[in-house]
C-alpha positions in Angstrom: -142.2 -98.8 -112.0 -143.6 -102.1 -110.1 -146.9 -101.8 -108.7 -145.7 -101.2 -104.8 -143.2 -98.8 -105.8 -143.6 -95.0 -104.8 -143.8 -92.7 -107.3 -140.6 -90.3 -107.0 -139.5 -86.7 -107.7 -138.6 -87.4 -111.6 -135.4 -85.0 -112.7 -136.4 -83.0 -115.9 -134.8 -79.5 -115.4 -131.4 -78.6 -117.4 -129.3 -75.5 -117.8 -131.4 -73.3 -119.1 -134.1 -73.9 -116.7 -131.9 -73.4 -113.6 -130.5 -70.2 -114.4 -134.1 -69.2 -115.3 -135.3 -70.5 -111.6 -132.4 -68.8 -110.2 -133.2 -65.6 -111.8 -136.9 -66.2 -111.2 -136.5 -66.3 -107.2 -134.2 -62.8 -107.1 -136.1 -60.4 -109.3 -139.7 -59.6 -108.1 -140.9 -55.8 -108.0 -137.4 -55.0 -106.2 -135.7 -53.1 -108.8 -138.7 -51.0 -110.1 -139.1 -49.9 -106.2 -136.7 -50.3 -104.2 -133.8 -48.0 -105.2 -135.6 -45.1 -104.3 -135.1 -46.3 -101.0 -130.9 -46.6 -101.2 -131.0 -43.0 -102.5 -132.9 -41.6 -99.5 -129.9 -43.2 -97.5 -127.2 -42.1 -99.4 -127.4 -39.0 -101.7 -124.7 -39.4 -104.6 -124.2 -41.6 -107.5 -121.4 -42.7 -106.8 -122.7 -44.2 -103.1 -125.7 -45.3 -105.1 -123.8 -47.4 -107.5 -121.8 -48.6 -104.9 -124.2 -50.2 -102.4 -125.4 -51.9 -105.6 -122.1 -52.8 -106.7 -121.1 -54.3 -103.6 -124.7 -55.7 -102.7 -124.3 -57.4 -106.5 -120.5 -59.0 -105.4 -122.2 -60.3 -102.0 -124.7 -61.8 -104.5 -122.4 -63.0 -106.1 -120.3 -64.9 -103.1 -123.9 -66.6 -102.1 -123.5 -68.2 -105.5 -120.2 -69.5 -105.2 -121.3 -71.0 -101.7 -124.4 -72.2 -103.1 -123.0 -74.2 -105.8 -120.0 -75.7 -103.9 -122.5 -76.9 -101.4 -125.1 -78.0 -104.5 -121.7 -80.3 -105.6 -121.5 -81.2 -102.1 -125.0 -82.3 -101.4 -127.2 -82.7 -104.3 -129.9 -83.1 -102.8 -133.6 -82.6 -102.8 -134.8 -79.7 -100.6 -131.1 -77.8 -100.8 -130.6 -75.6 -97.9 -132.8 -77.7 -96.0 -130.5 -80.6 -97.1 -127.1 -78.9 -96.1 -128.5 -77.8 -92.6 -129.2 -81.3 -92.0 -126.0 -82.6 -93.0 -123.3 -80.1 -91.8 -125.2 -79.7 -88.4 -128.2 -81.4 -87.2 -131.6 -82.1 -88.5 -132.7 -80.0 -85.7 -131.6 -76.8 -87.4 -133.0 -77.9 -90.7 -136.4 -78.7 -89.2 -136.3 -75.1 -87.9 -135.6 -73.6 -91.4 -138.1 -75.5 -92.8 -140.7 -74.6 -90.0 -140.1 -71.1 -90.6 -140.1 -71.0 -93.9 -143.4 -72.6 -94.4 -145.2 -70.1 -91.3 -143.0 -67.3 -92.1 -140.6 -66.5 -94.8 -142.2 -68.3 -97.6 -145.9 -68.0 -97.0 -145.7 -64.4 -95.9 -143.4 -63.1 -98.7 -145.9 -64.8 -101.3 -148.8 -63.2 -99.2 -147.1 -59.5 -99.8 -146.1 -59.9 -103.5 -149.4 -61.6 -104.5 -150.9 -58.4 -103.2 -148.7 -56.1 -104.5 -149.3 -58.3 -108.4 -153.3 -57.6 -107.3 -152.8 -53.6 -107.0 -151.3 -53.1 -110.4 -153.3 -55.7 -112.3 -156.5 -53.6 -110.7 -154.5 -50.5 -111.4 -154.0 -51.4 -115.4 -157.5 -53.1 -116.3 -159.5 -50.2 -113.9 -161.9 -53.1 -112.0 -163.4 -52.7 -108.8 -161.6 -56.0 -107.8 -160.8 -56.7 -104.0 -156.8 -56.8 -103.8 -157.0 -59.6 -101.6 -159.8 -61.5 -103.5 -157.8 -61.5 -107.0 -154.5 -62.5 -104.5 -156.0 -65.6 -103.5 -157.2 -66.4 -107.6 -153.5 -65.6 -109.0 -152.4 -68.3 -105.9 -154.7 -70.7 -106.8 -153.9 -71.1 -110.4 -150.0 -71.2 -109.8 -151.0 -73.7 -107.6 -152.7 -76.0 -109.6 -150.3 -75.2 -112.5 -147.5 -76.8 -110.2 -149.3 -79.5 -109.1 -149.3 -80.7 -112.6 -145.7 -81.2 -112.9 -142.1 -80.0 -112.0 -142.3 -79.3 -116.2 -145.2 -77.1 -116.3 -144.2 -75.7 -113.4 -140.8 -74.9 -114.1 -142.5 -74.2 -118.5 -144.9 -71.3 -116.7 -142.1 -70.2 -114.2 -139.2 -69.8 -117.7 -141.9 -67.6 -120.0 -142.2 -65.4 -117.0 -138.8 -65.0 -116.2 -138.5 -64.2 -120.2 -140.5 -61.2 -120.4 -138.9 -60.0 -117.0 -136.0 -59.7 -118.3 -137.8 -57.7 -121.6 -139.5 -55.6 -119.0 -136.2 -54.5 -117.4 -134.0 -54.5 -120.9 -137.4 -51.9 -122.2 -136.9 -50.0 -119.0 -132.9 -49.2 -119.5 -133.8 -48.4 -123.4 -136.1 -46.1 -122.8 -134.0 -44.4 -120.5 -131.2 -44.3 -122.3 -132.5 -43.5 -125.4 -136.2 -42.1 -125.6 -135.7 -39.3 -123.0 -135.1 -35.9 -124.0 -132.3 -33.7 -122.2 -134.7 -31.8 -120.9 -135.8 -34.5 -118.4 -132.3 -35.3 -117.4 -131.6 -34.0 -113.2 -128.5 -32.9 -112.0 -126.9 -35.3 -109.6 -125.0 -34.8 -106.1 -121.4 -33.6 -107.9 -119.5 -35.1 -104.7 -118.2 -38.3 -104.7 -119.2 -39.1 -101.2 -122.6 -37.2 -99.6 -120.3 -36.6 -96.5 -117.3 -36.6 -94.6 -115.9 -40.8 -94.1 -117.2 -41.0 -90.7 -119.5 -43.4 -88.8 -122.6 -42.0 -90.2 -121.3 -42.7 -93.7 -120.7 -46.2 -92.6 -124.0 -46.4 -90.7 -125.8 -44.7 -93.8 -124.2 -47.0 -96.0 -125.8 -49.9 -94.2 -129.0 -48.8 -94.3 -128.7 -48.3 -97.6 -127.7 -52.5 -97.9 -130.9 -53.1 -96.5 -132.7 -52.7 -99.6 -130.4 -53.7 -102.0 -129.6 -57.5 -100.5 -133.5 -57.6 -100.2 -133.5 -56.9 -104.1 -130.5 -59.6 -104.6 -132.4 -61.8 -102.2 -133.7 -65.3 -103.6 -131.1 -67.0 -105.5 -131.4 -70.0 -102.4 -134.2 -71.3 -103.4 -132.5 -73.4 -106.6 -131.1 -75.6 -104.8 -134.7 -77.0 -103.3 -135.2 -78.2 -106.6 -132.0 -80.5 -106.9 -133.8 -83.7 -106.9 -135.3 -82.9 -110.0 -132.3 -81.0 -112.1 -130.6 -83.0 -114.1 -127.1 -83.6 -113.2 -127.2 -81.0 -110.5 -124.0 -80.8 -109.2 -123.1 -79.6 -112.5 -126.0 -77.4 -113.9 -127.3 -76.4 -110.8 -124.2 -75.2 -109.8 -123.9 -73.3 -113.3 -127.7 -72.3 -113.3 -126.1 -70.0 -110.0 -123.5 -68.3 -111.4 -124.9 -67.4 -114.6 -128.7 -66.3 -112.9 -126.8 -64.0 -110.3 -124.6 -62.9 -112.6 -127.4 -61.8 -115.1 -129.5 -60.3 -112.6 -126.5 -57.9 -111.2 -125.9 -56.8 -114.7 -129.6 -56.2 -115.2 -129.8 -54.2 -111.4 -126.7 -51.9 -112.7 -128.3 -51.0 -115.7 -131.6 -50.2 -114.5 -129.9 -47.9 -111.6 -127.8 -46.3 -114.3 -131.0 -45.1 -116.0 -132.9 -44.4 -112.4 -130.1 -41.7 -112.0 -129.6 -40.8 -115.4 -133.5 -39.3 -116.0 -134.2 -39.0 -112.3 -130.5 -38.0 -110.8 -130.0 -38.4 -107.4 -133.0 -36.0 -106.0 -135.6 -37.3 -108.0 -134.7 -40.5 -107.6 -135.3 -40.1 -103.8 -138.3 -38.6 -103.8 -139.9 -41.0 -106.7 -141.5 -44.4 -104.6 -142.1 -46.0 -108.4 -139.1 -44.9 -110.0 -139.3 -47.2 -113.2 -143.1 -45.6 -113.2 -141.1 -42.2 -113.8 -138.8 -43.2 -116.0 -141.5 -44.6 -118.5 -143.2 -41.3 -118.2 -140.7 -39.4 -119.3 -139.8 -41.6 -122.1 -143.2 -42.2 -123.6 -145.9 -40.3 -121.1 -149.3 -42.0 -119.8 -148.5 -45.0 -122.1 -145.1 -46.0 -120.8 -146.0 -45.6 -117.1 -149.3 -48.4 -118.0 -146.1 -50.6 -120.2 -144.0 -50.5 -116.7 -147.3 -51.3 -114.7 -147.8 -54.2 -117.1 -144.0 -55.3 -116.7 -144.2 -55.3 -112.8 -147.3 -57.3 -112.4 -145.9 -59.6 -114.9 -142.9 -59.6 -112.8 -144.8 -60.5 -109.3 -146.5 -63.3 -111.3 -143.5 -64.9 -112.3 -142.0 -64.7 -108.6 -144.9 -66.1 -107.2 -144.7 -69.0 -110.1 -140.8 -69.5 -108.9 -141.8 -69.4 -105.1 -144.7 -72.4 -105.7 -142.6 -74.2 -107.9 -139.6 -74.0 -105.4 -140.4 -74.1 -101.9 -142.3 -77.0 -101.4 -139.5 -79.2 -102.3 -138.5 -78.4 -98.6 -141.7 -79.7 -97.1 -141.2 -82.8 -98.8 -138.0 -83.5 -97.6 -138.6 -83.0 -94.2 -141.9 -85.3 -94.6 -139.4 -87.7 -96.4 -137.1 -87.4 -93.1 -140.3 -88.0 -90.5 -140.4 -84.8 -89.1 -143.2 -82.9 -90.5 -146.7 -84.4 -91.6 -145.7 -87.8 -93.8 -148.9 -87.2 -96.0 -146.6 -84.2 -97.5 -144.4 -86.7 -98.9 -146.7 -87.7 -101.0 -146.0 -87.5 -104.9 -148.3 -87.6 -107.9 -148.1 -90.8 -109.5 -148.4 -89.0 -112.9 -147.2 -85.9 -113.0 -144.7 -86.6 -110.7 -144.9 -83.5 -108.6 -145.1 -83.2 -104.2 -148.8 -81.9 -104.8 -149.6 -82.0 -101.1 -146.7 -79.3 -100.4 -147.5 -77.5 -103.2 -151.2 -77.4 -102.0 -150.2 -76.7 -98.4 -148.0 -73.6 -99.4 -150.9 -72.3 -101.2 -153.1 -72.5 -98.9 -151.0 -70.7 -96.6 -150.3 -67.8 -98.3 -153.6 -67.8 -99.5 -154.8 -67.2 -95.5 -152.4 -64.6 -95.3 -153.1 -62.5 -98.1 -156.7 -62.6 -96.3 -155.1 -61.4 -92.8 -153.3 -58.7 -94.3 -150.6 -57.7 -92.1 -148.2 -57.7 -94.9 -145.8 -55.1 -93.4 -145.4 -56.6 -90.3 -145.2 -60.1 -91.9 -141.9 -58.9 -93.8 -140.1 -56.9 -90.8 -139.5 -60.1 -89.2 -139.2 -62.6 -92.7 -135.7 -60.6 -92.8 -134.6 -61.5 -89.3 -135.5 -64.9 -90.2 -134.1 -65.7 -93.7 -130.7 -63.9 -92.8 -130.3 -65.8 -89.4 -130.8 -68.9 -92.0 -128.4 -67.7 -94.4 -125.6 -67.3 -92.6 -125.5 -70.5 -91.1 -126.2 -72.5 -94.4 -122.4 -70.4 -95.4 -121.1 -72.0 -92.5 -122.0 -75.5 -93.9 -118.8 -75.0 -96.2 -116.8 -75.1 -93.3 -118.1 -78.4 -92.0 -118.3 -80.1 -95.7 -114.3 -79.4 -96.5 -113.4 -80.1 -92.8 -115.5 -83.5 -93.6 -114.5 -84.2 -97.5 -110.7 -82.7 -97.0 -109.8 -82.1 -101.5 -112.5 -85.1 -102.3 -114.6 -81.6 -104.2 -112.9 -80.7 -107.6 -114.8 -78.5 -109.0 -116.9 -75.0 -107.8 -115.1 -74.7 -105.0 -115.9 -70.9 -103.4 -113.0 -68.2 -104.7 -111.1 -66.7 -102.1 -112.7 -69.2 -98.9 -112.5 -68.5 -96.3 -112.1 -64.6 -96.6 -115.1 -64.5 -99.2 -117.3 -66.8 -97.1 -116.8 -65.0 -93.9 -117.7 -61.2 -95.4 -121.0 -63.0 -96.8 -121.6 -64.4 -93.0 -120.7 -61.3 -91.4 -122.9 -59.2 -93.9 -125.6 -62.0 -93.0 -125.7 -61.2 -89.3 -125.3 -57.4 -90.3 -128.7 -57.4 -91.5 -130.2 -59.2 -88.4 -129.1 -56.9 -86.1 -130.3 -54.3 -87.5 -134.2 -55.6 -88.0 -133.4 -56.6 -84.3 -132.5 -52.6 -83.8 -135.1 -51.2 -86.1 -138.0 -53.3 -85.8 -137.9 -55.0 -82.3 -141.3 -55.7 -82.0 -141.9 -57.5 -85.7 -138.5 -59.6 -84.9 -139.7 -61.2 -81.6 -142.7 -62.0 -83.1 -140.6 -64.1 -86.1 -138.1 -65.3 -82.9 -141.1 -66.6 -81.2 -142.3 -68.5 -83.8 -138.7 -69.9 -84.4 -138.6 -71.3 -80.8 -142.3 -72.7 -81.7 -140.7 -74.8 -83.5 -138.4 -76.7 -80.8 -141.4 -78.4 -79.5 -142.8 -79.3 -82.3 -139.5 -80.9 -83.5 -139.4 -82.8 -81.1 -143.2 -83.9 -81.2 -142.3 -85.0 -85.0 -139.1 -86.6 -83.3 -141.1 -88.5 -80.9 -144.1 -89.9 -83.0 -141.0 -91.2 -85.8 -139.8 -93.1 -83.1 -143.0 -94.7 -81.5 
């Protein structure tokens, strides 16, 4: 590299280490938690399984998308990139406004948190949760600043022993637990009549479960620096969603298996339950181990990830240029990193976690949807020039993925109203300041 040459993002991810980001950005402390939830909504196994069934396949459409689009558009900064080029570099700048205040930031804010409360939990210290936040942030911080290797090296070994939490969990359950701790489960097939509140309970229920499946997007920020992308990125999809549905099913099969369908609803740390029963006091502290471990490695997947967007839009002139900048050695966009960082770290100090995520839902879904759309612009555009990963079924696949999108923001828009205009508001913040970015590139 000659002396006036920028250093650049340097590509030094493969197969393995895609599907392990991809993983990395769904499963968080989801599954141990969230299925309680589902089976408050709907009360029989069969629902149950279903919602995460058809949750999984919605999952597993976003994949197909994402990796016909990463063939499309290998770009750095992914659904940043796509926004740009199927529409305008308006809508991208928005996405990557509100991911940086909103989506990003706060949901790293929340976890962090929720990492701080079982790590205090397990060890027994007098620790302030928001104090021992702000440490775990830092250290993934400079960890990533180091390098997209060590980033991605930390980011793999947690994703690992994820997996090894989850695979423990449905082992236990299925073998360690006596018959005397199994529940009888709702006998019916369906908890009521097929009417309207069946199909409205049912999506509540898909509330929680796309949350769960949520993450597999942010991949594809790290395109510049995958090698061959449009080929193992697109993989690295497939094969992370696909491994994380399987894992999902099994771990609900064991929920309702020990718990059935009444316990199950009434148990907010249902993995906690299961390891009870299987191996008493000691299993429950294993599981509380396992899901701190898993917050850790989400956080480690959200700094390595994220920041990529940042950098692109610096690279494009509309957002700071100084978060362009790249390390000369380790190769790495340390400013975003260090920006993200700091951001969450501020709001892990605020603390308005639950209002934070009401409206990161409305935001990431509005985002979501359209970044599905892009499909329709790229073939329109490329006409049969893409070979391979094309999306099965398009356009009928693509459109129940869009519609299920926008399915979810109406109803934060119904349920939390107030949280939602407070994430709309800082959306349309972010039309001025587009255009102030858009202005000062041009003077």
């Amino acid at each position: 590299m000659s002396a006036d040459a920028k250093p650049q993002l340097a590509r030094r991810l493969g197969l393995f280490d895609a599907t392990m980001i991809v993983m990395g950005g769904i499963i968080g402390s989801g599954i141990f938690i969230n299925p309680y939830v589902v089976a408050q909504r709907v009360h029989s196994s069969f629902l149950i399984i279903g919602v995460w069934v058809f949750g999984g396949l919605l999952a597993l459409i976003a994949a197909f998308i994402w990796a016909e689009l990463a063939n499309w558009r290998p770009d750095v900064g992914g659904q940043y990139a796509y926004l740009r080029e199927a529409f305008h570099p308006a809508v991208a700048f928005l996405y990557g406004w509100v991911l940086l205040l909103v989506i990003q930031t706060g949901g790293m804010a929340a976890v962090a948190v929720t990492f701080s409360r079982y790590f205090v939990e397990m060890v027994h210290l007098q620790l302030s949760d928001s104090v021992l936040a702000a440490v775990v942030l830092i250290v993934l911080t400079i960890i990533n600043c180091l390098g997209v290797r060590a980033g991605s090296t930390v980011q793999s070994v947690f994703m690992v022993l994820k997996i090894v939490a989850i695979i423990g969990l449905v082992v236990c359950g299925l073998f360690l637990v006596s018959p005397k701790a199994l529940a009888p489960s709702t006998t019916g097939v369906l908890d009521r009549p097929l009417s309207l509140d069946l199909l409205t309970a049912m999506g509540a229920a898909m509330v929680p479960v796309l949350f769960a499946y949520g993450g597999w997007q942010t991949a594809t920020f790290l395109a510049g620096e995958i090698k061959e992308p449009a080929r193992n990125l697109a993989r690295g999809l497939i094969f992370g969603v696909s491994g994380v549905v399987l894992l999902y099913l099994a771990a609900n099969v064991v929920y309702l298996r020990v718990l059935g369908t009444e316990g199950l609803a009434l148990s907010k740390a249902p993995a906690t339950a299961v390891m009870r029963e299987a191996l008493g006091i000691t299993g429950a502290r294993i599981i509380a181990a396992g899901i701190a471990i898993s917050t850790v490695g989400f956080l480690s997947q959200s700094m390595l990830t994220a920041p990529r967007v940042y950098f692109a839009m610096a690279q494009d002139g509309l957002f700071f240029k100084q978060v362009a900048k790249v390390h000369p050695r380790t190769h790495a966009p340390y400013v975003a990193i260090a920006l993200q960082g700091a951001m969450a770290i501020v709001i892990a100090f605020w603390g308005r976690y639950e209002q934070i995520l009401d409206y990161v839902v409305s935001m990431d879904f509005i985002f979501f949807g359209l970044t599905a759309c892009c499909i329709f612009v790229f073939r329109k555009r490329g006409g049969a020039t893409l070979k391979s990963n094309r999306t099965p079924g398009h356009p009928f696949t693509t459109l129940l993925f869009i519609a299920a999108c926008w399915l979810v923001v109406i109803n934060t828009i119904i349920h939390y109203p107030s949280n939602t205009l407070i994430g709309m508001l800082i959306l349309i913040a972010g039309i001025p300041a587009y255009l102030l970015f858009r202005r000062s590139q041009n003077s």
